[in-house]
PyMOL CGO cylinders between C-alpha atoms (Angstrom):
from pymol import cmd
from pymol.cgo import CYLINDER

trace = [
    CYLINDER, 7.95, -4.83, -7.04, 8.16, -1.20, -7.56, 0.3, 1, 1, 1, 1, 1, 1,
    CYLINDER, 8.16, -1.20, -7.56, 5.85, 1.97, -6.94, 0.3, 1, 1, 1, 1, 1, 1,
    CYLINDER, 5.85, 1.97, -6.94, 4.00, 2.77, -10.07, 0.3, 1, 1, 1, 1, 1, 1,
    CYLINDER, 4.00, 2.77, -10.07, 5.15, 6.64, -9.27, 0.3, 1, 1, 1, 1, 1, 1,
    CYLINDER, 5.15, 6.64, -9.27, 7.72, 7.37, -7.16, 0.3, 1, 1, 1, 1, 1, 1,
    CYLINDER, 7.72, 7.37, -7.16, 6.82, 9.27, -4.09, 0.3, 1, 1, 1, 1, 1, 1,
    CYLINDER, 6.82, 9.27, -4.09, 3.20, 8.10, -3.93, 0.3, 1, 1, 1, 1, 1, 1,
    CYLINDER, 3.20, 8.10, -3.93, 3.53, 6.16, -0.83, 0.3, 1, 1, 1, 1, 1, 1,
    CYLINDER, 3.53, 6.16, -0.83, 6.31, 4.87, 1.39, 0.3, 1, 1, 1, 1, 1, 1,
    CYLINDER, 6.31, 4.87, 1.39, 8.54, 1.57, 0.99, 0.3, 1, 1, 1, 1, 1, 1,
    CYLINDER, 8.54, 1.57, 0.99, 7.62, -1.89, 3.49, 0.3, 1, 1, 1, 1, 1, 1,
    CYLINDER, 7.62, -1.89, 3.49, 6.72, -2.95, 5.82, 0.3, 1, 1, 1, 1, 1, 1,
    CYLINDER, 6.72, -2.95, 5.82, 3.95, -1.12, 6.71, 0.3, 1, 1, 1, 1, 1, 1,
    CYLINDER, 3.95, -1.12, 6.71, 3.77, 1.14, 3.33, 0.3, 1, 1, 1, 1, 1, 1,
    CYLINDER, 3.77, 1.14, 3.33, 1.85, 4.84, 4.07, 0.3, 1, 1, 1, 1, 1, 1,
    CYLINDER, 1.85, 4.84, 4.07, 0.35, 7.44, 1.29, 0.3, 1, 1, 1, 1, 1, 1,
    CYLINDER, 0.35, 7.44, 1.29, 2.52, 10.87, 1.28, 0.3, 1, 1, 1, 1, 1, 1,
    CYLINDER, 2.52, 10.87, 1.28, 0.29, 13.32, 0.97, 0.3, 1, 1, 1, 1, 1, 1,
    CYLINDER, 0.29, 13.32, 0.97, 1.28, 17.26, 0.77, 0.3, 1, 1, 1, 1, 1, 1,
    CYLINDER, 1.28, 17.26, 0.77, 1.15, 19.92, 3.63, 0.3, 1, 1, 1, 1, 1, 1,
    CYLINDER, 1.15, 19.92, 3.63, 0.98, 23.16, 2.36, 0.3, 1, 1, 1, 1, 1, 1,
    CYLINDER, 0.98, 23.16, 2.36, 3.83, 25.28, 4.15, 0.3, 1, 1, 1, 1, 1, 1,
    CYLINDER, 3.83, 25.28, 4.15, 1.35, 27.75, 4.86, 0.3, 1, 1, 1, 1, 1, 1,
    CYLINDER, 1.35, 27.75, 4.86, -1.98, 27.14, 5.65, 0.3, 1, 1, 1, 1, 1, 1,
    CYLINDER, -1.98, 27.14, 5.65, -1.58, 23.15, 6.82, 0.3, 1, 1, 1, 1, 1, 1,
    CYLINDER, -1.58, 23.15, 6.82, -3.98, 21.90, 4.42, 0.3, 1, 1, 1, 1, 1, 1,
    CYLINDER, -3.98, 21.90, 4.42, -2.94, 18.43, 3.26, 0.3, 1, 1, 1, 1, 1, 1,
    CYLINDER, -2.94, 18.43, 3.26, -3.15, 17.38, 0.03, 0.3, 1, 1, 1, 1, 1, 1,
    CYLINDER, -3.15, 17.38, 0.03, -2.59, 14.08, -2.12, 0.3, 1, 1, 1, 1, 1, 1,
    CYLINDER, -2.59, 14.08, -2.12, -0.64, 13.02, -3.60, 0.3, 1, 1, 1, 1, 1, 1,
    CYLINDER, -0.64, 13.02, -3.60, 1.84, 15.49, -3.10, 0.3, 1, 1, 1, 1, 1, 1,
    CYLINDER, 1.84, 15.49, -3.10, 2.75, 18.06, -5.11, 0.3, 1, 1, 1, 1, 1, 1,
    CYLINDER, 2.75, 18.06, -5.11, 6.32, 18.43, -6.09, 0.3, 1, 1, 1, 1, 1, 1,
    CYLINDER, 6.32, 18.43, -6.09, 6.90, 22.49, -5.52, 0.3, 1, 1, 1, 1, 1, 1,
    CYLINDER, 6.90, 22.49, -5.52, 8.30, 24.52, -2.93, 0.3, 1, 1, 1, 1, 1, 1,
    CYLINDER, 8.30, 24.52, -2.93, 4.75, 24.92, -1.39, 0.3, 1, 1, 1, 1, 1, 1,
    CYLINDER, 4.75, 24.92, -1.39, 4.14, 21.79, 0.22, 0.3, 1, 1, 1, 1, 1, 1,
    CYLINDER, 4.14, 21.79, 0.22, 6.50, 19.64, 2.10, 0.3, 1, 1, 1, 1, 1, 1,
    CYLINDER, 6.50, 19.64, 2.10, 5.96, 15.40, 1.48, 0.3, 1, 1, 1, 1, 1, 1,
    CYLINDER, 5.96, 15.40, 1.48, 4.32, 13.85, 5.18, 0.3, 1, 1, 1, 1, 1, 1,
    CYLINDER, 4.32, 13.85, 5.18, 3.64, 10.79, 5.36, 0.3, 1, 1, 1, 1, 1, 1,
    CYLINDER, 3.64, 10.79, 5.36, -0.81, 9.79, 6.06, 0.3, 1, 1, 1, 1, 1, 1,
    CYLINDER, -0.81, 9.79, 6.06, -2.48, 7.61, 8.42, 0.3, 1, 1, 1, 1, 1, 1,
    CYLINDER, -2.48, 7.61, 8.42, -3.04, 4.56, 7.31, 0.3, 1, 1, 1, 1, 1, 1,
    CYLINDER, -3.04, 4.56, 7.31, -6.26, 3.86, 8.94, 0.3, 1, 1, 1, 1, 1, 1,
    CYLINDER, -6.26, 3.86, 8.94, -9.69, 5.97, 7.23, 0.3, 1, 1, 1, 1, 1, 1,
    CYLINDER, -9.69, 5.97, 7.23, -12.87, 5.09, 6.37, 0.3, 1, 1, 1, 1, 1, 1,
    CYLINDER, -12.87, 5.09, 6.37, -14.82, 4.90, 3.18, 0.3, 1, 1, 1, 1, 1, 1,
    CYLINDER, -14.82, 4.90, 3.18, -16.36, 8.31, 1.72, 0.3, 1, 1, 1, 1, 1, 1,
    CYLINDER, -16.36, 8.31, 1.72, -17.38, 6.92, -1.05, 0.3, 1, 1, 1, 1, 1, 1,
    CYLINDER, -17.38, 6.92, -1.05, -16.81, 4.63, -3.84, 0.3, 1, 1, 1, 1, 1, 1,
    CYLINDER, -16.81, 4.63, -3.84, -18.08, 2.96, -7.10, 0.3, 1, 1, 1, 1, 1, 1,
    CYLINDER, -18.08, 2.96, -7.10, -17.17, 0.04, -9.15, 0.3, 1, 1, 1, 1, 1, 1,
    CYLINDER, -17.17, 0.04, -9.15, -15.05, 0.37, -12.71, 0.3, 1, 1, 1, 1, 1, 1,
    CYLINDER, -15.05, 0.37, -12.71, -16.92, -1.52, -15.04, 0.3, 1, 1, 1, 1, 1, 1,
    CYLINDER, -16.92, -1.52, -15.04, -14.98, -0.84, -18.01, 0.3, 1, 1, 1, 1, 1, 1,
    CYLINDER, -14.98, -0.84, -18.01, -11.40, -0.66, -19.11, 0.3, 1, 1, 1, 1, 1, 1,
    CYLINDER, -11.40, -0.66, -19.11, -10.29, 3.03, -18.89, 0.3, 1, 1, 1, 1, 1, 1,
    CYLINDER, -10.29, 3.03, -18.89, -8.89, 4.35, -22.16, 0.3, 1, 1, 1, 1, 1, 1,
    CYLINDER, -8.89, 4.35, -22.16, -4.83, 3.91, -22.56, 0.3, 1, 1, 1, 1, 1, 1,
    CYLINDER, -4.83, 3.91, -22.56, -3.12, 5.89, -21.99, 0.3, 1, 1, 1, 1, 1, 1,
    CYLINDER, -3.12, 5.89, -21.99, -3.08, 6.70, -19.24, 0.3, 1, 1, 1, 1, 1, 1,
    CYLINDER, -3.08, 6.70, -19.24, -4.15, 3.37, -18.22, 0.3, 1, 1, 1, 1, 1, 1,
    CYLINDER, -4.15, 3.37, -18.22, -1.59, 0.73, -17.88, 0.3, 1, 1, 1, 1, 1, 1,
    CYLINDER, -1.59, 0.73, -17.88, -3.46, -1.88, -16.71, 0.3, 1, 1, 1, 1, 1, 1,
    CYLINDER, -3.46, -1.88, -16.71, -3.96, -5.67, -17.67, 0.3, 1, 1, 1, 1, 1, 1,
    CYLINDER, -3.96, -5.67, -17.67, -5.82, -6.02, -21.29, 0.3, 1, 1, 1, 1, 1, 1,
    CYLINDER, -5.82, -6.02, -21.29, -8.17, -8.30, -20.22, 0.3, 1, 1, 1, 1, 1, 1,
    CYLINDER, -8.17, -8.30, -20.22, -10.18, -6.30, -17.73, 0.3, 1, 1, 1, 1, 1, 1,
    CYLINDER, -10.18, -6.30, -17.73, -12.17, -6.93, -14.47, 0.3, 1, 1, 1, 1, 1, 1,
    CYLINDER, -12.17, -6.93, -14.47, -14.08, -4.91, -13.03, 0.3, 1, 1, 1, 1, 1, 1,
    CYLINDER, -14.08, -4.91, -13.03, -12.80, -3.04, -9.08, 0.3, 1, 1, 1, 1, 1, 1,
    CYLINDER, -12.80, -3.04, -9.08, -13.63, -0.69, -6.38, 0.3, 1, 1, 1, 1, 1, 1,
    CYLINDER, -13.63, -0.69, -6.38, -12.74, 2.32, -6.53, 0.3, 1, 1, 1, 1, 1, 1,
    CYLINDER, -12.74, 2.32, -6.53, -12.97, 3.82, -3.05, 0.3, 1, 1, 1, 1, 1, 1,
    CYLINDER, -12.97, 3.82, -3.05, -12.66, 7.81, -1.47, 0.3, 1, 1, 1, 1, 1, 1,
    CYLINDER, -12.66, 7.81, -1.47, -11.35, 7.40, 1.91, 0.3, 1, 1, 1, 1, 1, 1,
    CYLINDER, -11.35, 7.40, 1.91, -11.32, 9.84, 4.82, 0.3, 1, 1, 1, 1, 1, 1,
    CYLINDER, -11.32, 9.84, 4.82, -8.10, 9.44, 6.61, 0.3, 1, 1, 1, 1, 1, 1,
    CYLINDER, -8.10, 9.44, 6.61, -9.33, 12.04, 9.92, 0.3, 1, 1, 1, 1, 1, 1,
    CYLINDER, -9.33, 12.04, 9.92, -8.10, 15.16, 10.21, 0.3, 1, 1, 1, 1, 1, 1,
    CYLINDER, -8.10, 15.16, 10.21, -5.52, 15.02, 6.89, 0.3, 1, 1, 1, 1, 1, 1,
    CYLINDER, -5.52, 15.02, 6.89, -7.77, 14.71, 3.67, 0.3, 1, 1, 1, 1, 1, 1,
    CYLINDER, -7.77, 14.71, 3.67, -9.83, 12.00, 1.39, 0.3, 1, 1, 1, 1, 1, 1,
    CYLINDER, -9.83, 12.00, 1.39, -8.14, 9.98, -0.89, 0.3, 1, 1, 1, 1, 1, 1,
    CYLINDER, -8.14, 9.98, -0.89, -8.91, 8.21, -4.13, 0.3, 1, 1, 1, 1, 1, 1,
    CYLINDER, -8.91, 8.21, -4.13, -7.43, 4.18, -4.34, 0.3, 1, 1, 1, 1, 1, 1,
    CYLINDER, -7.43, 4.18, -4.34, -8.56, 0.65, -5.16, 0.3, 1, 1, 1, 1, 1, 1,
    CYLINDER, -8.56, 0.65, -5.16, -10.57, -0.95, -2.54, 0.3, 1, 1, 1, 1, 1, 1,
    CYLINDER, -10.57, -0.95, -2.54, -9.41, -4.79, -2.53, 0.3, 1, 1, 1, 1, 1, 1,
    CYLINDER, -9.41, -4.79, -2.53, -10.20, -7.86, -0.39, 0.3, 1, 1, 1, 1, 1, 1,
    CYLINDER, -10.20, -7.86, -0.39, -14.00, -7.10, -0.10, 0.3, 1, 1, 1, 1, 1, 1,
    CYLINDER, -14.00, -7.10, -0.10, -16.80, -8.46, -1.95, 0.3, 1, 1, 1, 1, 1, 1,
    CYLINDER, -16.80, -8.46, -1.95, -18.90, -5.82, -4.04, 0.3, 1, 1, 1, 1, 1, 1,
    CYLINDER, -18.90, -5.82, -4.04, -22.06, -6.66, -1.55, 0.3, 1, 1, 1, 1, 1, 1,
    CYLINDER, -22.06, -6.66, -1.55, -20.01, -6.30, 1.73, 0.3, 1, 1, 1, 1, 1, 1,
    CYLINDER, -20.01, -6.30, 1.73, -18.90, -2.59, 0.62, 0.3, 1, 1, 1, 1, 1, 1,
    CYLINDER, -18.90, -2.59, 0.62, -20.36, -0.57, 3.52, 0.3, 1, 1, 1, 1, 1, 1,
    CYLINDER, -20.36, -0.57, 3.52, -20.28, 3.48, 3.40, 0.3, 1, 1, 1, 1, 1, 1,
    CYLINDER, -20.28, 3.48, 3.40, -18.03, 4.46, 6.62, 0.3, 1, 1, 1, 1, 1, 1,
    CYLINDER, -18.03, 4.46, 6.62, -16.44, 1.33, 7.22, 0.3, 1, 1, 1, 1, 1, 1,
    CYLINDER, -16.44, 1.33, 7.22, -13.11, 0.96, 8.91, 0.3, 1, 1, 1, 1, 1, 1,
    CYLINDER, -13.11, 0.96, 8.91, -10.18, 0.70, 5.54, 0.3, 1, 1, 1, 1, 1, 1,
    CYLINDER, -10.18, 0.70, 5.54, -6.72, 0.04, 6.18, 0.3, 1, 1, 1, 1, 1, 1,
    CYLINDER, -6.72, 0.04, 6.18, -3.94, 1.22, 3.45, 0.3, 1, 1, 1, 1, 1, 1,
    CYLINDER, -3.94, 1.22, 3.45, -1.75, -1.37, 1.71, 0.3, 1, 1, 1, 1, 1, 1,
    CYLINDER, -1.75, -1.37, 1.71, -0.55, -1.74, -2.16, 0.3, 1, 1, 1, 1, 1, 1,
    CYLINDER, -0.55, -1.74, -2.16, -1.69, -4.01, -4.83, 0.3, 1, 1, 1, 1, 1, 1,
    CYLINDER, -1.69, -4.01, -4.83, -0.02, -4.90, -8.13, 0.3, 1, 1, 1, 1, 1, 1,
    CYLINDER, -0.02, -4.90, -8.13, -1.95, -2.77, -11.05, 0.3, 1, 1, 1, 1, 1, 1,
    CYLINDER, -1.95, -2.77, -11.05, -1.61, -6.12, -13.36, 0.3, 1, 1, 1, 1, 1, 1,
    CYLINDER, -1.61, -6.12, -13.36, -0.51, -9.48, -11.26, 0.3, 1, 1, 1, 1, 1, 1,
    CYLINDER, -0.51, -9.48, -11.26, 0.19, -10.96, -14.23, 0.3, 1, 1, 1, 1, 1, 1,
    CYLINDER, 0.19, -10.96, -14.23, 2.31, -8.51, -16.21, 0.3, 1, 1, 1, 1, 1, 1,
    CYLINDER, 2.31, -8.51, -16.21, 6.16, -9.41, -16.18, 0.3, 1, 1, 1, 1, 1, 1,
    CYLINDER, 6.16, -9.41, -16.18, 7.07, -7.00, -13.91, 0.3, 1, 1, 1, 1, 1, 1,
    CYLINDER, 7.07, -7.00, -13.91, 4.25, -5.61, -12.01, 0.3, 1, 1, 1, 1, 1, 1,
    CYLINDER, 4.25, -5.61, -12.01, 4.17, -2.37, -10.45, 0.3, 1, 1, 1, 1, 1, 1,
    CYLINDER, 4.17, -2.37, -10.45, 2.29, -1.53, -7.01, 0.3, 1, 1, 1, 1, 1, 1,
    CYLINDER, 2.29, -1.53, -7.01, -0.57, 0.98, -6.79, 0.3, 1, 1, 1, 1, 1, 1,
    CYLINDER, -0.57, 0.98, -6.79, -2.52, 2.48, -3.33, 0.3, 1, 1, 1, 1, 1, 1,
    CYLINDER, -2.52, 2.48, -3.33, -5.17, 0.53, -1.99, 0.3, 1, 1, 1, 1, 1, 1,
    CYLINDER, -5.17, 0.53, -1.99, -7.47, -0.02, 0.96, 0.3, 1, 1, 1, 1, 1, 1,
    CYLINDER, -7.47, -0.02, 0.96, -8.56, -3.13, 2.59, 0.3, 1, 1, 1, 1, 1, 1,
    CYLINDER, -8.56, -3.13, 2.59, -11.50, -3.55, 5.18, 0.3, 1, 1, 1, 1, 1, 1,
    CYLINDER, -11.50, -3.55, 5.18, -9.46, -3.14, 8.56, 0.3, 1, 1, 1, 1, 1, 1,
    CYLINDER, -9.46, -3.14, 8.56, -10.79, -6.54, 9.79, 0.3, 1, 1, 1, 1, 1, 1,
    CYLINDER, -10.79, -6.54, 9.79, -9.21, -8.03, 6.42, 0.3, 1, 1, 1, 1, 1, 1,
    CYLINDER, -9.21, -8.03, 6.42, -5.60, -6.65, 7.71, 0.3, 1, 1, 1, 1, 1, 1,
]
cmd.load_cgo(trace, "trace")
C-alpha cells in the first residue's frame, strides 16, 4: 500500500511523520511545507494525546476519500515533546479507554480497508497496543 500524500511520513518498517523545520527560527511544523523555508525531518514517533474527539459523521467529498459507508473514529492531537502537535487517527483503542495524556505510538492505517487499492494515512496507537 501506498502513502495517501507523498512525503507525509516515511516508508517501513518503523514508518515516522516528516514534519518541517523552519531554516530559521527551528520551529517545526507538520506536515511539511514544500518551500525553500523549511527543510523535511523526520518526528518522534512516541507523543502523547493533546486532545481528541470522535468523527461522527462522514466528512463532505471532496476532500474526503474515504469508505461510503461510514464509521465513526478518533481523531487525536498528539504532542510529540519538544517538535510540535499533530493531528491523526487514533486506532486500536476503545472510545471509553481514550485517556487525555496517554502514551501514543505512530503507525499508518489504510483510509478505506476495503477499497481496491487502499492507501495509508497517519495514525496513533496506545503505546502499550504497539
Amino acid at each position: 500500500m501506498k502513502a495517501i500524500a507523498e512525503g507525509l511520513f516515511t516508508s517501513e518498517p518503523e514508518p515516522r511523520l516528516v514534519g518541517g523545520k523552519d531554516r530559521e527560527s527551528g520551529r517545526i511544523v507538520f506536515p511539511c511545507p514544500v518551500n525553500d523555508r523549511f527543510e523535511p525531518v523526520p518526528l518522534s514517533r512516541s507523543g502523547t494525546l493533546w486532545s481528541y474527539t470522535i468523527q461522527r459523521f462522514r466528512p463532505k467529498s471532496p476532500p474526503y476519500a474515504g469508505p461510503e459507508a461510514f464509521t465513526p473514529f478518533p481523531v487525536a492531537y498528539v504532542e510529540l515533546p519538544g517538535e510540535t502537535i499533530v493531528e491523526a487517527r487514533l486506532v486500536d483503542v476503545d472510545f471509553d479507554d481514550i485517556e487525555i495524556g496517554m502514551p501514543l505510538e505512530f503507525t499508518t492505517t489504510p483510509l478505506d480497508p476495503d477499497a481496491a487499492e487502499p492507501v495509508l494515512i497517519p495514525a496513533f496507537r496506545p503505546a502499550e497496543a504497539a
